[in-house]
TORMARZA-807509 format. One line per field, with one value per residue (C-alpha): residue number from 1; residue in one letter; x, y, z. Coordinates in nm, 4 decimals. Last residue first. Layout:
TORMARZA-807509
k = [NUM,...]
r = [a,...]
x = [X,...]
y = [Y,...]
z = [Z,...]
***
This chain:
TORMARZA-807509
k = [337,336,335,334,333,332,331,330,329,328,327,326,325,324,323,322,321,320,319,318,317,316,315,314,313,312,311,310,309,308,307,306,305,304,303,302,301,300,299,298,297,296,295,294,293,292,291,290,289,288,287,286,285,284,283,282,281,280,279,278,277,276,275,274,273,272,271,270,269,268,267,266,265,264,263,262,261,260,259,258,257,256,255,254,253,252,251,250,249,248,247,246,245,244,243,242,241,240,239,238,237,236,235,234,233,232,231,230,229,228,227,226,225,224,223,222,221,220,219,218,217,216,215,214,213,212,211,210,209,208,207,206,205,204,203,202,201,200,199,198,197,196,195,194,193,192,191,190,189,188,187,186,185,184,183,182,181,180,179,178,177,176,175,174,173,172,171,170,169,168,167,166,165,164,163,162,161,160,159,158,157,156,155,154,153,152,151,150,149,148,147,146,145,144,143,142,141,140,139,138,137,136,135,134,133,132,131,130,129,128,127,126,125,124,123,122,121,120,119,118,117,116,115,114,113,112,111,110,109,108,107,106,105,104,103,102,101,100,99,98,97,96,95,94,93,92,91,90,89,88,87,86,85,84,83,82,81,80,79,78,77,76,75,74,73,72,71,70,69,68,67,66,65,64,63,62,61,60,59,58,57,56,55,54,53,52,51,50,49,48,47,46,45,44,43,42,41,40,39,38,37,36,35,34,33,32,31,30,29,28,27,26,25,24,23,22,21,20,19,18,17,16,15,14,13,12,11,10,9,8,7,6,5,4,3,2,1]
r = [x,x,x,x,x,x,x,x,x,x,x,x,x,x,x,x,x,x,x,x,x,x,x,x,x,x,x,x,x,x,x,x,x,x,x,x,x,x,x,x,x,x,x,x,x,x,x,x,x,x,x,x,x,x,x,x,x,x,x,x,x,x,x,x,x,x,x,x,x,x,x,x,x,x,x,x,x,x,x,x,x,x,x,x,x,x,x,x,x,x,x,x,x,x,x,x,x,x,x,x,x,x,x,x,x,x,x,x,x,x,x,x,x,x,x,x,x,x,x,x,x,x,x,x,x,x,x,x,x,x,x,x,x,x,x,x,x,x,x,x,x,x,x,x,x,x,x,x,x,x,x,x,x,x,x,x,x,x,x,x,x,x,x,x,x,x,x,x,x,x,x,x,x,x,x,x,x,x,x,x,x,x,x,x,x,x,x,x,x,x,x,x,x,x,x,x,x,x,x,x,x,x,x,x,x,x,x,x,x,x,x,x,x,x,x,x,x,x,x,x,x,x,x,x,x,x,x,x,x,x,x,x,x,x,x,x,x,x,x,x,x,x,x,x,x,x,x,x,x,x,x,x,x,x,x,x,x,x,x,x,x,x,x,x,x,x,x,x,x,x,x,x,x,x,x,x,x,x,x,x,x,x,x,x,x,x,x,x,x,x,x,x,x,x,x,x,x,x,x,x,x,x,x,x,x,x,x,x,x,x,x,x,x,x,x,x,x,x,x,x,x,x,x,x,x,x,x,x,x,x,x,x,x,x,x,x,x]
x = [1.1413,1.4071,1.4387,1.8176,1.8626,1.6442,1.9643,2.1933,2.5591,2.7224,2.8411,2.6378,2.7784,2.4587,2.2389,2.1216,1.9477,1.8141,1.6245,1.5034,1.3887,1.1889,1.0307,0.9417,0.7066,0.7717,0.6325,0.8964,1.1022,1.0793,0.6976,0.6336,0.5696,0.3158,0.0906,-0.0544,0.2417,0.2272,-0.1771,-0.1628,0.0100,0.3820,0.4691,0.5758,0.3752,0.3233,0.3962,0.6757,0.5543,0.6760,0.9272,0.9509,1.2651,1.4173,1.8177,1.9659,2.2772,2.5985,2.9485,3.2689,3.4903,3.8534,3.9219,3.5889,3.4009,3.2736,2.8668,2.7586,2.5235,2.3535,2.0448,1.6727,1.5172,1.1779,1.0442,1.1747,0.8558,0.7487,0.6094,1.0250,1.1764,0.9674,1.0684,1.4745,1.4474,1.3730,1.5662,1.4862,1.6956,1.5382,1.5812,1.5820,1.8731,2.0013,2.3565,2.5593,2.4341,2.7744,2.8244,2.9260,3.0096,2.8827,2.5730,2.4837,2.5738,2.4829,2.7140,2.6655,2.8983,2.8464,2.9415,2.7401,2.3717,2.4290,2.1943,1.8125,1.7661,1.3663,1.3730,1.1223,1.0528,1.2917,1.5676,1.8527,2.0768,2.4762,2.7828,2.9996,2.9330,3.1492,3.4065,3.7722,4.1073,4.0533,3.9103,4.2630,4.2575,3.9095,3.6578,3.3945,3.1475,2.7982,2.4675,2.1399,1.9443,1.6082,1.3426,0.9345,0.7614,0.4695,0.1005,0.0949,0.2751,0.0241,-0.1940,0.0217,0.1651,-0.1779,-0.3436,-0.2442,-0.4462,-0.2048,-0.0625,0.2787,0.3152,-0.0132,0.1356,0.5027,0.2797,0.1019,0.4448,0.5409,0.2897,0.3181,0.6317,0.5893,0.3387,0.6172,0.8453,0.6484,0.5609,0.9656,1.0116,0.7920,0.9304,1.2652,1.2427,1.0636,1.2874,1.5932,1.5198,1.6832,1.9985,2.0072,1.7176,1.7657,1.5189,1.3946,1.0272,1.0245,0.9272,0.5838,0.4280,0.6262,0.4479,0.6614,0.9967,1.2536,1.5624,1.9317,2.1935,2.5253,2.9031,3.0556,3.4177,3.3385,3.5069,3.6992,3.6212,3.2107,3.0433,3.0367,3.1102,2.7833,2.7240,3.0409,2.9769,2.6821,2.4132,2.1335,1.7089,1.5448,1.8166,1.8339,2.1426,2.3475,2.6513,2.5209,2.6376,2.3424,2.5449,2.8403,2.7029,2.6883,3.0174,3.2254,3.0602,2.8037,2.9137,2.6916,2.3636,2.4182,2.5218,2.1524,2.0156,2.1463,2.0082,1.6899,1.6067,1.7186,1.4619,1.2340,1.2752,1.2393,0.8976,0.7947,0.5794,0.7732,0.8881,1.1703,1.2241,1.5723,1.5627,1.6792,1.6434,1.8375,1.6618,1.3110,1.2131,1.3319,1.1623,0.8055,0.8585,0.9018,0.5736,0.3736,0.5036,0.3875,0.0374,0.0265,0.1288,0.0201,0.3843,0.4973,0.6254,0.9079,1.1107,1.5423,1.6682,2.0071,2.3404,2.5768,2.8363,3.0508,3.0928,3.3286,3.6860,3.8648,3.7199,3.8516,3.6202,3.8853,3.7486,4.0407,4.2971,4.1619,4.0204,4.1810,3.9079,4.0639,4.4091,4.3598,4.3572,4.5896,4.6080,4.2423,4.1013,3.8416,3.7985,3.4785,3.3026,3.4986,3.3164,3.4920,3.5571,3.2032,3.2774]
y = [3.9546,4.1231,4.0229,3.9893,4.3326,4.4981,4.4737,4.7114,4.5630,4.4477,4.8247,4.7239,4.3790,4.1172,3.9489,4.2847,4.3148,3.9970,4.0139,4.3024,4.1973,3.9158,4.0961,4.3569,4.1093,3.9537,4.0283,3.9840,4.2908,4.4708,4.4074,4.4567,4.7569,4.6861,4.9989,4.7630,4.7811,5.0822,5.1037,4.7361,4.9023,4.7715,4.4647,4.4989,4.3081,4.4261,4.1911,4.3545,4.6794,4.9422,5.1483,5.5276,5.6068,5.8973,6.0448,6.3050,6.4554,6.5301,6.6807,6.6835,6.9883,7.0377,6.6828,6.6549,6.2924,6.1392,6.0043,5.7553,5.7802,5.5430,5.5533,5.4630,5.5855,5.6512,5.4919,5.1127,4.9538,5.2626,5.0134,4.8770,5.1689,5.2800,5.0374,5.0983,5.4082,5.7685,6.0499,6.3367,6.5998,6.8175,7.2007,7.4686,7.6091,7.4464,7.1683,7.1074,6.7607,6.7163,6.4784,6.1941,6.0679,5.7946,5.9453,6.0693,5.9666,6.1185,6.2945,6.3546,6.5424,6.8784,7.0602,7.4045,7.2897,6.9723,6.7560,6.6250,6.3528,6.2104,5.8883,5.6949,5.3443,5.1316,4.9601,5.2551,5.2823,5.1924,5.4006,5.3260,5.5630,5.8223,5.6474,5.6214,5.7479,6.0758,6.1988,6.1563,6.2814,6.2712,6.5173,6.2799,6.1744,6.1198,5.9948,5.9632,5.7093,5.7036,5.4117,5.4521,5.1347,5.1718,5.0529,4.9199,5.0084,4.9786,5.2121,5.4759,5.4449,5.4513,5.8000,6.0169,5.7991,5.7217,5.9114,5.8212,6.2001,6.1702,5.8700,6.0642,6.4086,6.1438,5.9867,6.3347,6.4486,6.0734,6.1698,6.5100,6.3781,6.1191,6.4091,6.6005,6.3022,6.1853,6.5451,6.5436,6.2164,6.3501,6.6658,6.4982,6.1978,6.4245,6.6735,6.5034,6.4710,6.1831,5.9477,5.7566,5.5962,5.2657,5.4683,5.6017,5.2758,5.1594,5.5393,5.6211,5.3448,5.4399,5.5584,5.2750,5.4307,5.3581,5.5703,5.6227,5.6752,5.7218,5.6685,5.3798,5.0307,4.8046,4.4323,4.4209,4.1391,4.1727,4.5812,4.6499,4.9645,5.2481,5.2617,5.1647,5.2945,5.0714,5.0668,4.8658,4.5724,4.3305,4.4834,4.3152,4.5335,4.7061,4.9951,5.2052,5.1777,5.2699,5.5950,5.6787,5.5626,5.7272,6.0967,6.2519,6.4706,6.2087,6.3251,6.7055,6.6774,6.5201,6.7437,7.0506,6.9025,6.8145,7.1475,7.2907,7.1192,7.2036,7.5433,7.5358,7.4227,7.0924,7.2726,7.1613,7.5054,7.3745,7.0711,6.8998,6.6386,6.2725,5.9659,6.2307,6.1772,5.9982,6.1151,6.4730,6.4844,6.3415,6.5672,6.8749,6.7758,6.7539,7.0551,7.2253,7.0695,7.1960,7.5521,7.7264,7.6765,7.6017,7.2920,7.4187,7.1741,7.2069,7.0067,6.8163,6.9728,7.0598,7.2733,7.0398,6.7602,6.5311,6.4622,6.5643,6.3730,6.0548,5.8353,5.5814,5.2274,5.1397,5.2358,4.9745,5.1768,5.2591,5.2242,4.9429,5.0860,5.3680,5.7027,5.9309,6.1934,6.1104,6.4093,6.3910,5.9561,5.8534,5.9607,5.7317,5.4305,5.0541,5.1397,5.0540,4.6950]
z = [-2.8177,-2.6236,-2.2473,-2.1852,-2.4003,-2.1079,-1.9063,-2.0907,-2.1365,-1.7864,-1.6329,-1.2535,-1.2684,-1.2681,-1.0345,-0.9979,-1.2809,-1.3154,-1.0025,-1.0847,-1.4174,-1.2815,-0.9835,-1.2508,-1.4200,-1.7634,-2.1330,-2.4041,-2.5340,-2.8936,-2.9459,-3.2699,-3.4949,-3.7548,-3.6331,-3.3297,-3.1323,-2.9478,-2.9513,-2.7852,-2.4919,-2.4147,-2.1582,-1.8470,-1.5823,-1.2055,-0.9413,-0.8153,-0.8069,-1.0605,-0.8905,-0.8441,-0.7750,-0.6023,-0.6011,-0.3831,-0.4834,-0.2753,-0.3789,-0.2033,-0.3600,-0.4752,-0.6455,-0.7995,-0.8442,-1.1914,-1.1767,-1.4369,-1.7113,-2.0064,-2.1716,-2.0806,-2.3865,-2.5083,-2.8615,-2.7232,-2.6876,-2.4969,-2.1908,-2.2513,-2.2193,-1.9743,-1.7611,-1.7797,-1.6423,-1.8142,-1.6355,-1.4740,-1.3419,-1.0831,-1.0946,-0.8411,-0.9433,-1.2668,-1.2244,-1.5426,-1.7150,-1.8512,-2.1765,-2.2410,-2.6261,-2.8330,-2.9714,-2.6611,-2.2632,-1.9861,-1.7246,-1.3315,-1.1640,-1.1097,-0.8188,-0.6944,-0.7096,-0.5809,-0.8225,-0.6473,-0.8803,-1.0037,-1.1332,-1.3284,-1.3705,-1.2375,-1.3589,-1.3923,-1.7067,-1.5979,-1.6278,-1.3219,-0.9850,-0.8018,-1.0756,-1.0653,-1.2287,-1.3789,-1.0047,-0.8538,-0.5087,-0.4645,-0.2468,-0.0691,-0.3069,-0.0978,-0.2451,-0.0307,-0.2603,-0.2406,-0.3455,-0.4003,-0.4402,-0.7407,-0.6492,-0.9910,-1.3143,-1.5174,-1.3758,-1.3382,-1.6690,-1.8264,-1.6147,-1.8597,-2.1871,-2.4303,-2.7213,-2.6249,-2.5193,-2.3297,-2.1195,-2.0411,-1.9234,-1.6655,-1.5545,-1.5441,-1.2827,-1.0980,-1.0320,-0.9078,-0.6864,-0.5692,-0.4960,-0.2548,-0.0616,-0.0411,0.0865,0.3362,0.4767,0.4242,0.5839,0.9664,0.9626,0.8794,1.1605,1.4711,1.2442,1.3692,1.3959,1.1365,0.9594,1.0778,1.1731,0.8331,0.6975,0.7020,0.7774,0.4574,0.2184,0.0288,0.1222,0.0989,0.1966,0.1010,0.2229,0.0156,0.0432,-0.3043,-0.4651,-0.6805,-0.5748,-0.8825,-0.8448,-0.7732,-0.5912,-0.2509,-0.2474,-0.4181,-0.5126,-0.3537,0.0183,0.2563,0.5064,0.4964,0.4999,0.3286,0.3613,0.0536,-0.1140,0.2262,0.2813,0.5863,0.7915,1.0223,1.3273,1.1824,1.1108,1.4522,1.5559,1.2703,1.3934,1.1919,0.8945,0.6411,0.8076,0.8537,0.4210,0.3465,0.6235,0.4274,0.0541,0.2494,0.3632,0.0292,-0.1543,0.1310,0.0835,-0.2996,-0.2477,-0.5075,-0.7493,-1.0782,-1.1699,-1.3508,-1.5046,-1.6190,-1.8929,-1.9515,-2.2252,-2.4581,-2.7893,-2.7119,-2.3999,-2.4738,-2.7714,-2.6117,-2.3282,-2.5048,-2.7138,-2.3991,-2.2577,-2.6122,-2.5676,-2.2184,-2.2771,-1.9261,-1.8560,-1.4902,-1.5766,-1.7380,-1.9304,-1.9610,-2.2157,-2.1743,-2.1858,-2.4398,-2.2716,-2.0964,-2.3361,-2.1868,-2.3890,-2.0974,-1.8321,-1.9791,-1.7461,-1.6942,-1.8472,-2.0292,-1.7652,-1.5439,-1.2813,-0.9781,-0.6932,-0.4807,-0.5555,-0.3127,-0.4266,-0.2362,0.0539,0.1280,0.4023,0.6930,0.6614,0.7890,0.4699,0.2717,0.4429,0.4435,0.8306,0.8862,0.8296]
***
């Protein structure tokens, strides 16, 4: 089943049919907004109060931002960007030895999102990690590169104290105390996806991923810094989150959402693929833990605003979510109130 990888291939003369889309859902690159953008938050600033305010608008407008000066090293940012792109130039036989299908594998090298279920493929390889806790799971990590084990592992540490960072600037913004998404959330499981998009022959026609809002919590992406690809959308249109050097894009997942009682957004974005240039991003989620149970503060819905979404547990809504198609409308609407 290996053979199912782009990456594999050196060059694509022509799209296959597998990942034309319906001409419908084509990502009608021309009518993206390329020079609106998301905010930009730096981290660095001595202003907290202003921070938290930047957070709070960005939260509840765009459902993403980029930060900057976020106090993960730049060097090791890089580091895993390189060992990212060492890792899917391996040779067909190594890779294949990592291949799986099967969602329910913690550790799996696979194309597009879930080739057993979905109709139309997107033009992405992909590794799935689970990262936390690392001394449970970096052992199953690939070997080769010889570095990647070493990179990633530091990485994943540097970008789970980032996490919990924001998730404590998200808390004040709500008015809550900074320690209340933590909390709440549990001991949270910390996801990565390695994301590949070979270059495409005909980028107007397919997807490097489908629009779809993420499930988790809070996720952290790592963007190529010289190919952009990913787009959000606004007020009905998309528009191009444009790649900032040593920036991460954040974005708001489906969670918070719901512990905001629908004041920050988990909004829509998909991934469109390049014709002249392959592109590769990093993506990290933190995860509430299964057991944990979403429901929103009482000081969120004690000012006559009601709960928009019923209680459950994130095992529930996982489940749910990817019983589904990855573009089905937005999951949290199968738990409102």
């Amino acid at each position: 089943m290996a053979d199912q990888l782009l990456s594999t291939v050196t060059h694509h003369g022509s799209l296959p049919e597998t990942y034309v889309r319906p001409e419908s859902e084509r990502p009608r690159l021309n009518e993206v907004l390329r020079d609106a953008d998301v905010p930009t938050i730096d981290l660095g600033s001595p202003n907290l109060s202003q921070t938290v305010a930047q957070v709070a608008d960005a939260c509840s407008t765009y459902g993403f931002f980029q930060v900057v000066n976020h106090g993960v090293p730049i060097e090791l940012m890089l580091k895993m960007m390189a060992v990212a792109l060492e890792f899917f130039r391996l040779p067909s036989e190594e890779k294949a030895k990592l291949y799986s299908d099967d969602p329910a594998k913690k550790m799996r090298l696979s194309t597009s999102f879930n080739i057993r279920k979905e109709k139309v493929r997107n033009w992405r390889d992909y590794l799935r990690l689970h990262c936390y806790p690392l001394e449970e799971f970096v052992p199953g990590w690939p070997s080769n590169p010889s570095s990647f084990k070493e990179v990633v592992s530091s990485y994943c540490r540097e970008v789970r104290q980032l996490g919990f960072r924001l998730l404590g600037l998200i808390s004040i913004s709500l008015g809550l105390e900074e320690d209340y998404m933590a909390t709440v959330l549990g001991e949270q499981e910390q996801h990565m996806a390695v994301n590949y998009y070979p270059k495409c022959p005909a980028p107007e026609l397919t997807y490097g991923l489908q629009a779809h809002t993420d499930p988790n919590a809070l996720t952290l992406l790592l963007q190529d810094p010289d190919v952009a690809g990913l787009q959000v959308r606004k007020d009905g249109k998309w528009i191009a989150v444009n790649p900032q050097p040593n920036a991460f894009v954040v974005n708001i997942g489906d969670q918070l959402q719901a512990l905001s009682n629908g004041r920050y957004r988990s909004v829509w974005h998909r991934a469109v693929v390049n014709a002249d240039k392959e592109r590769i991003s990093v993506a990290s989620f933190l995860c509430p833990c299964n057991s944990a149970v979403i429901s929103p503060p009482e000081k969120l819905v004690a000012d006559g605003s009601p709960a928009m979404y019923r209680s459950y547990t994130y095992d529930e809504y996982y489940k749910k979510f990817w019983s589904r198609n990855l573009d089905d409308e937005h999951c949290l609407q199968l738990f409102r109130s």
